[in-house]
C-alpha positions as CSV (number, residue, x, y, z in Angstrom):
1,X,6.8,9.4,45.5
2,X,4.0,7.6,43.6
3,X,5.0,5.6,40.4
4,X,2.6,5.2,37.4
5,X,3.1,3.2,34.7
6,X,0.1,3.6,31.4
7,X,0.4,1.7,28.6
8,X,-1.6,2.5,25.6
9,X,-1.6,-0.8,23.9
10,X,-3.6,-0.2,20.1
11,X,-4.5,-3.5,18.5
12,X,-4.4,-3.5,14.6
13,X,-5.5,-6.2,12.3
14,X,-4.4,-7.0,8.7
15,X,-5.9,-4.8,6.3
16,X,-8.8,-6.0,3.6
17,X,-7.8,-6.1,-0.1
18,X,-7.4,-2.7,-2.4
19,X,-10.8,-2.4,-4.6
20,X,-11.1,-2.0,-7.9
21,X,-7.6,-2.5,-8.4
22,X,-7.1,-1.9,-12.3
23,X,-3.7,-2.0,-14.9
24,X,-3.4,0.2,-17.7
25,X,-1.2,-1.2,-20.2
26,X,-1.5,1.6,-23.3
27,X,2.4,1.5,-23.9
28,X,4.5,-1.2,-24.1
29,X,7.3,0.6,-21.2
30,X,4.8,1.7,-18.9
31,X,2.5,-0.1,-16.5
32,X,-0.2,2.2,-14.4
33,X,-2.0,0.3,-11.4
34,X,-5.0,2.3,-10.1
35,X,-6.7,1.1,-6.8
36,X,-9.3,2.3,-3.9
37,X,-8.6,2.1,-0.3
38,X,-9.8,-1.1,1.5
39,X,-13.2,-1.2,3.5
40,X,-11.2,-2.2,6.5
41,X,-8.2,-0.7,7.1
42,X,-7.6,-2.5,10.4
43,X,-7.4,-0.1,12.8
44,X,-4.6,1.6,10.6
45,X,-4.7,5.7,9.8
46,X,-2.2,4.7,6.8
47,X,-2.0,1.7,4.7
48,X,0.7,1.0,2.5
49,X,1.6,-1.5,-0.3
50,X,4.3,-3.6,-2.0
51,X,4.2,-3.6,-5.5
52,X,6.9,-6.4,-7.0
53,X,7.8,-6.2,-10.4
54,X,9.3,-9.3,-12.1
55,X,10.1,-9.6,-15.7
56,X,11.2,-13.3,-15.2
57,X,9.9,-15.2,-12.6
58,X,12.2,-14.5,-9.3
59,X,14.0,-12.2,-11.1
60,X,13.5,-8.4,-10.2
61,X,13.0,-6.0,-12.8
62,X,14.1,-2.9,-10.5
63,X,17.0,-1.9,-11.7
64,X,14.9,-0.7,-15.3
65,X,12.1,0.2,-13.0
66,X,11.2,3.7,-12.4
67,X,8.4,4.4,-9.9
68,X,6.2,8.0,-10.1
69,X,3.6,7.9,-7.2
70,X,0.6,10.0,-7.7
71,X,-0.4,12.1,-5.2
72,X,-1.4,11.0,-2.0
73,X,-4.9,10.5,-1.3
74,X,-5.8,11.7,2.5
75,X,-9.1,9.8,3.9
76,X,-11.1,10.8,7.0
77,X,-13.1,7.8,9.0
């Protein structure tokens, strides 16, 4: 009996920064961020972010916080 072990190591680097990342502010409850996808996605078919709302510094805002993602935007490199 002959053995094989493969590994399929994939090496990923930390993303670039979102571009033209831009707030929309028109009412006073509601904050809209808009953003593209980074030039460098580093090695990553998805990137995801964080978004961290605080009202007072180090104080979370979540539980008024009510979060409608748009829909998904699929990119092919």
């Amino acid at each position: 009996m002959v053995e094989s072990n493969f590994f399929n190591l994939q090496f990923v680097e930390i993303p670039s920064a979102p571009r033209n990342v831009t707030v929309n502010l028109s009412d006073p409850a509601r904050v809209q961020l808009f953003w593209n996808e980074p030039l460098d996605t580093g090695g990553r078919a998805h990137v995801w972010y964080i978004i961290n709302c605080l009202e007072i510094p180090n104080q979370s805002c979540s539980p008024h916080l009510t979060v409608v993602p748009t829909v998904p935007t699929l990119m092919t490199r």
